[in-house]
C-alpha positions as CSV (number, residue, x, y, z in Angstrom):
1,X,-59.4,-8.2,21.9
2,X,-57.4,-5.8,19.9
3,X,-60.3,-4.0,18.9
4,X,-61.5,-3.7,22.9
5,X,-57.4,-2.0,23.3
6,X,-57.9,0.0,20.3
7,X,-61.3,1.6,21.6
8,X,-59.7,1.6,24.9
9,X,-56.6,3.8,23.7
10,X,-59.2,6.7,22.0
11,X,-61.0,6.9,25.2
12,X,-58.0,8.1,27.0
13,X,-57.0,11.4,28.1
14,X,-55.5,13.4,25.5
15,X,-52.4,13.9,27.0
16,X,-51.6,11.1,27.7
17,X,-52.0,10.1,24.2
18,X,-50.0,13.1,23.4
19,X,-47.0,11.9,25.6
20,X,-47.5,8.2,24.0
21,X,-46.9,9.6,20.6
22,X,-44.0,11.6,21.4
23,X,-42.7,8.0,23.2
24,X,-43.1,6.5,20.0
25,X,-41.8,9.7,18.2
26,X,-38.7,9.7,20.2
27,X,-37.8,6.0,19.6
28,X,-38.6,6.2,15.9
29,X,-35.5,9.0,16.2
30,X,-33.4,7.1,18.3
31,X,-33.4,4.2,15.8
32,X,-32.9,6.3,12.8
33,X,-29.7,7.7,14.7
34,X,-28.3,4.5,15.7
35,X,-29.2,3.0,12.5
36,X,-27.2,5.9,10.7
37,X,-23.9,5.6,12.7
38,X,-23.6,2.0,12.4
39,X,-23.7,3.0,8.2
40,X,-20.5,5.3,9.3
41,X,-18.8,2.8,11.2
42,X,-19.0,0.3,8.4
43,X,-18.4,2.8,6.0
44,X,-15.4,3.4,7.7
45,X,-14.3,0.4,8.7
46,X,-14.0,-0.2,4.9
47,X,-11.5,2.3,4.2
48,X,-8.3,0.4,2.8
49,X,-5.7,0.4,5.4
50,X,-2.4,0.4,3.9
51,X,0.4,-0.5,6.3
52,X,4.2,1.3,5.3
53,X,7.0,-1.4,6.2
54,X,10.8,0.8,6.1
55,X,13.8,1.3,7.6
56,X,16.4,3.9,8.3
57,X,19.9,3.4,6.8
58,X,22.0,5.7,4.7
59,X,21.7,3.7,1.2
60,X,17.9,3.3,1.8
61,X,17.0,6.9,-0.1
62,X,15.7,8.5,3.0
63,X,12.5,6.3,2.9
64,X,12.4,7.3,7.0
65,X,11.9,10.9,6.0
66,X,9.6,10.5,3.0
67,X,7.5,7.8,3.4
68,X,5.7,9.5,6.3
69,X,4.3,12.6,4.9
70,X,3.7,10.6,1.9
71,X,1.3,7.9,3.8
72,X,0.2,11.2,5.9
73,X,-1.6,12.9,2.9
74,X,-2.7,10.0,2.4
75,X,-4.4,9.5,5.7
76,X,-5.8,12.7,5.4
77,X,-7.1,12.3,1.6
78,X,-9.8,10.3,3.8
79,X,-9.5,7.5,1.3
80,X,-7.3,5.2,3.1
81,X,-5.8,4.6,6.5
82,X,-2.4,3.9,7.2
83,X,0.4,2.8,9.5
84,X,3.9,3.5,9.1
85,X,6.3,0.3,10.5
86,X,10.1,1.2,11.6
87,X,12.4,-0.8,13.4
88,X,15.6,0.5,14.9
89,X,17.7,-2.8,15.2
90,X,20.4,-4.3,13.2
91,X,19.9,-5.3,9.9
92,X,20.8,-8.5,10.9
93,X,18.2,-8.6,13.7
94,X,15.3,-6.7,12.3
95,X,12.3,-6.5,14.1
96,X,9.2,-4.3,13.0
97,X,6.8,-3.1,15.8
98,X,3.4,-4.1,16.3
99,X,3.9,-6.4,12.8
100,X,0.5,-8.3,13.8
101,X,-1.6,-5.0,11.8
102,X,-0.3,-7.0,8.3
103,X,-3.1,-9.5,9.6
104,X,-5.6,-6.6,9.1
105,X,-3.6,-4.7,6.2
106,X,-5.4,-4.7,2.6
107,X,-2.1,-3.4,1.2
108,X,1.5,-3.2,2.0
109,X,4.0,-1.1,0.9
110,X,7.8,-2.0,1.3
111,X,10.4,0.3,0.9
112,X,13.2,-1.5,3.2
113,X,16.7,-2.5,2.6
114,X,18.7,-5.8,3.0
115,X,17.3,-6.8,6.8
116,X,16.3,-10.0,8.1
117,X,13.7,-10.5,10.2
118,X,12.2,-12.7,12.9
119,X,10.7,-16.0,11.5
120,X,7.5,-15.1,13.3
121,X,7.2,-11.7,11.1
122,X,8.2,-13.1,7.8
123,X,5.5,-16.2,8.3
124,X,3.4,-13.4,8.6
125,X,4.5,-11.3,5.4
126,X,4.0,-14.7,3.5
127,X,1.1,-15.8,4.5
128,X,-0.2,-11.9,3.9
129,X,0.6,-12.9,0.2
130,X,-0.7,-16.1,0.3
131,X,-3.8,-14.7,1.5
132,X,-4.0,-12.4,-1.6
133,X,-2.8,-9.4,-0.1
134,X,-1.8,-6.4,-2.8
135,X,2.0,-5.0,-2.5
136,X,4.0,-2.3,-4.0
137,X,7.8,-1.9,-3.9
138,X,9.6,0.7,-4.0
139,X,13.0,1.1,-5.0
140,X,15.1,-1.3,-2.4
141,X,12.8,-3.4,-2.0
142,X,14.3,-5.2,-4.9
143,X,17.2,-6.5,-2.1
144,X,14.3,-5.6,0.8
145,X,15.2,-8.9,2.6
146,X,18.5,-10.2,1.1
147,X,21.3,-9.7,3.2
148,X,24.7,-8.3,1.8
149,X,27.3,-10.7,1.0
150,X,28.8,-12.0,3.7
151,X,26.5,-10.3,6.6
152,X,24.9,-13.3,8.5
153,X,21.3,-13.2,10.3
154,X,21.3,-13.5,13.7
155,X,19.7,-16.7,15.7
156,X,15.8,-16.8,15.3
157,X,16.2,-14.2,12.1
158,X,15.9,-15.0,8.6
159,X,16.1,-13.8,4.8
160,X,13.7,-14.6,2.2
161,X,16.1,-13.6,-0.9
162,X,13.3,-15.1,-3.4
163,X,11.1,-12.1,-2.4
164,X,12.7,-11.0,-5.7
165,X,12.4,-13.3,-8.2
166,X,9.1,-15.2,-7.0
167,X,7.2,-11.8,-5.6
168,X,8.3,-8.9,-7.7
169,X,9.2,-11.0,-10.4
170,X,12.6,-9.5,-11.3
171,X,16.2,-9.9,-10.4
172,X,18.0,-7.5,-9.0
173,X,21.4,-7.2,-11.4
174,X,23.3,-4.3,-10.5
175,X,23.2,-0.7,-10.7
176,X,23.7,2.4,-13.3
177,X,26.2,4.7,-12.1
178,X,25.5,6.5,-8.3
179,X,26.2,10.0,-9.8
180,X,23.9,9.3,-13.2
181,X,20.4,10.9,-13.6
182,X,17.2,8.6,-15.3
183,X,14.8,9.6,-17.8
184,X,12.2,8.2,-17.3
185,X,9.7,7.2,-20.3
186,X,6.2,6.2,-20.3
187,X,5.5,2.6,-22.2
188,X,3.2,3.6,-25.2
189,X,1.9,0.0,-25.2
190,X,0.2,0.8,-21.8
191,X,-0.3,4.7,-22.0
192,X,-3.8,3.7,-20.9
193,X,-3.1,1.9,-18.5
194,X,-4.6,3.0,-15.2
195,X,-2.2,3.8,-13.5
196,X,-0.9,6.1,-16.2
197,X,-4.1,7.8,-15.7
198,X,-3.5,11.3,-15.3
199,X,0.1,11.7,-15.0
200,X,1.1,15.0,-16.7
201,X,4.5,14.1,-18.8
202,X,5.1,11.2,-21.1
203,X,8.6,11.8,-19.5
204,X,10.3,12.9,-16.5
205,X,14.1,13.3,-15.6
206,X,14.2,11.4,-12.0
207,X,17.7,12.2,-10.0
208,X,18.1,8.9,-9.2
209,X,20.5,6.2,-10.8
210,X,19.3,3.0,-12.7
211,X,18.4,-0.6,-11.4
212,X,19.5,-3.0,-13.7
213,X,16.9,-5.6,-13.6
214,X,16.3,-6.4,-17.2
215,X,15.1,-9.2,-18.8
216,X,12.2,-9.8,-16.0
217,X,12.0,-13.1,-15.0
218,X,8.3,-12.9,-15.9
219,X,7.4,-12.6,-19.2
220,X,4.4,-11.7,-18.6
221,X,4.5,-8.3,-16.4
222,X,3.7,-5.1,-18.0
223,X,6.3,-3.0,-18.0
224,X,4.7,0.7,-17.7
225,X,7.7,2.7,-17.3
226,X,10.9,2.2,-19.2
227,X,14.2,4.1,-17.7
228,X,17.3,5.8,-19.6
229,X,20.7,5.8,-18.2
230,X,24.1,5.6,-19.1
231,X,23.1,4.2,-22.7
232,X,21.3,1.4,-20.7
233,X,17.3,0.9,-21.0
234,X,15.5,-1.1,-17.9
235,X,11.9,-1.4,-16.9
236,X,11.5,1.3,-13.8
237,X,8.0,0.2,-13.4
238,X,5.0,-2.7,-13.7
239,X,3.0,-4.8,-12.6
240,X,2.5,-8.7,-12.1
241,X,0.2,-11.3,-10.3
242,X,1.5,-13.1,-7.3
243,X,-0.5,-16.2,-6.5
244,X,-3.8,-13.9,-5.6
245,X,-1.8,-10.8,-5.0
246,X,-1.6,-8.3,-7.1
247,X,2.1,-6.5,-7.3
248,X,3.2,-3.1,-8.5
249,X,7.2,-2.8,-8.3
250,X,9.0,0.8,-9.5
251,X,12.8,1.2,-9.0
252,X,12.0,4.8,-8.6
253,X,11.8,6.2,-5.1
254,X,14.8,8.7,-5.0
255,X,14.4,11.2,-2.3
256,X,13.6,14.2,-5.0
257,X,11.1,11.8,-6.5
258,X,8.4,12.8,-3.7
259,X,8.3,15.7,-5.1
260,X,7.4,14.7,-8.3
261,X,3.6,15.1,-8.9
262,X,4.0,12.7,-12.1
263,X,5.9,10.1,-9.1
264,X,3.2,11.0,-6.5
265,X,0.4,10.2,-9.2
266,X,1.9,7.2,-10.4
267,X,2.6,5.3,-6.3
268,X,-1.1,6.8,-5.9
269,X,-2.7,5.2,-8.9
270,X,-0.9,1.9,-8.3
271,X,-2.0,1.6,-4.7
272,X,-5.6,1.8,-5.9
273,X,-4.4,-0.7,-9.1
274,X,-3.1,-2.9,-6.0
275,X,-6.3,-2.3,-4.1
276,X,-8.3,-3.0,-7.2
277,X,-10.6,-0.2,-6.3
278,X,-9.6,2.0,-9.6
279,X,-12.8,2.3,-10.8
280,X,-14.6,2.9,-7.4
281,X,-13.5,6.5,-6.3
């Protein structure tokens, strides 16, 4: 039978096997095209999406007017996607728009200061964690969601004040003096460390004061930066394992510090550390 259709098909006009071929011709093209956009899509779906969580508020180091161009060049590196969260509530009754992208998120930052937030949001945050997500924390987020002394969350709000000791693995103890500049030094056990890689200056003056966090709670975090102030050493900078999670903290985030390229270098190289994609770019 198929030899009958074959002889059949060379018997036929040769136009119309001319307009067959370009058929076939045609669809060949039209498979190759779809095939090669569905490659982008999923190409692009796998871009890391890294979702910003800050808030506004005069002791939070202008982390409203920094964070987005920082996440912006980002965004436009074409290496990662983000999203910048914000509320504008009390910091009693915190509540971050559309919080459900953390479900999606491959990495959160937090640079926030002393809220508490809606049970439904923090279950979320926690179960992020739980789920392995990678964090970094910047600066506050050493008090992110512990409330000041006697502020009280509103009803249906809550704090999770062991974010600190159980997350970033720290405790926050205090502060250098407000008016005090930090030098900051790089750890000579870890120079190598990859997120050192390719920062410019074994040491930096940041304009910031000092968080007095020192001794970590765990032992076994690598502190990569060490800071100077006030005759007082403290770890500025490491990183630690969370369950699944990996965690990069730094007490560094002063508004000058974003324009630091040794401070841009070091957030960048620790997202990817976080992402643990530092070998894949």
């Amino acid at each position: 039978m198929k030899k009958i259709m074959v002889q059949m098909f060379f018997k036929c006009d040769p136009i119309v096997i001319k307009r067959f071929v370009r058929i076939i011709l045609l669809l060949m093209v039209m498979i190759v095209e779809a095939t090669s956009a569905s490659v982008k899509a999923n190409a692009k779906s796998k871009i890391p999406h890294i979702v910003f969580l800050i808030s506004e508020d005069p002791d939070n180091y202008e982390a409203h007017l920094t964070i987005p161009g920082f996440a912006k060049s980002l965004s436009e590196s074409g290496r990662y996607k983000t999203s910048v969260l914000q509320g504008s509530s009390k910091r009693t009754s915190y509540r971050f728009p559309n919080f459900e992208i953390l479900k999606e998120a491959d990495l959160v930052v937090v640079f926030a200061r002393r809220l508490a937030l809606p049970k439904e949001q923090m279950d979320i945050l926690k179960q992020y964690l739980k789920n392995g997500g990678g964090l970094v924390g910047i600066r506050t987020a050493n008090h992110a969601f512990t409330l000041l002394k006697g502020d009280v969350a509103e009803t249906g709000f809550g704090q999770w004040p062991e974010f600190v000791s159980t997350v970033l693995g720290c405790e926050n103890r205090g502060y250098g003096p407000a008016t005090a500049k930090t030098e900051v030094k790089v750890n000579e056990s870890f120079e190598n460390h990859e997120i050192l890689k390719d920062i410019g200056d074994k040491s930096w003056i940041s304009d910031g004061n000092l968080y007095l966090v020192a001794p970590l709670l765990d032992r076994n975090a690598k502190v990569l930066l060490h800071g100077l102030s006030d005759q007082k050493s403290q770890p500025i900078a490491w990183t630690r394992q969370y369950g699944k999670s990996r965690v990069f903290y730094t007490s560094l985030g002063y508004p000058s510090d974003f324009k630091n390229q040794n401070f841009i270098k070091l957030l960048e190289n620790a997202m990817d550390w976080t992402l643990n994609r530092s070998d894949k770019h």
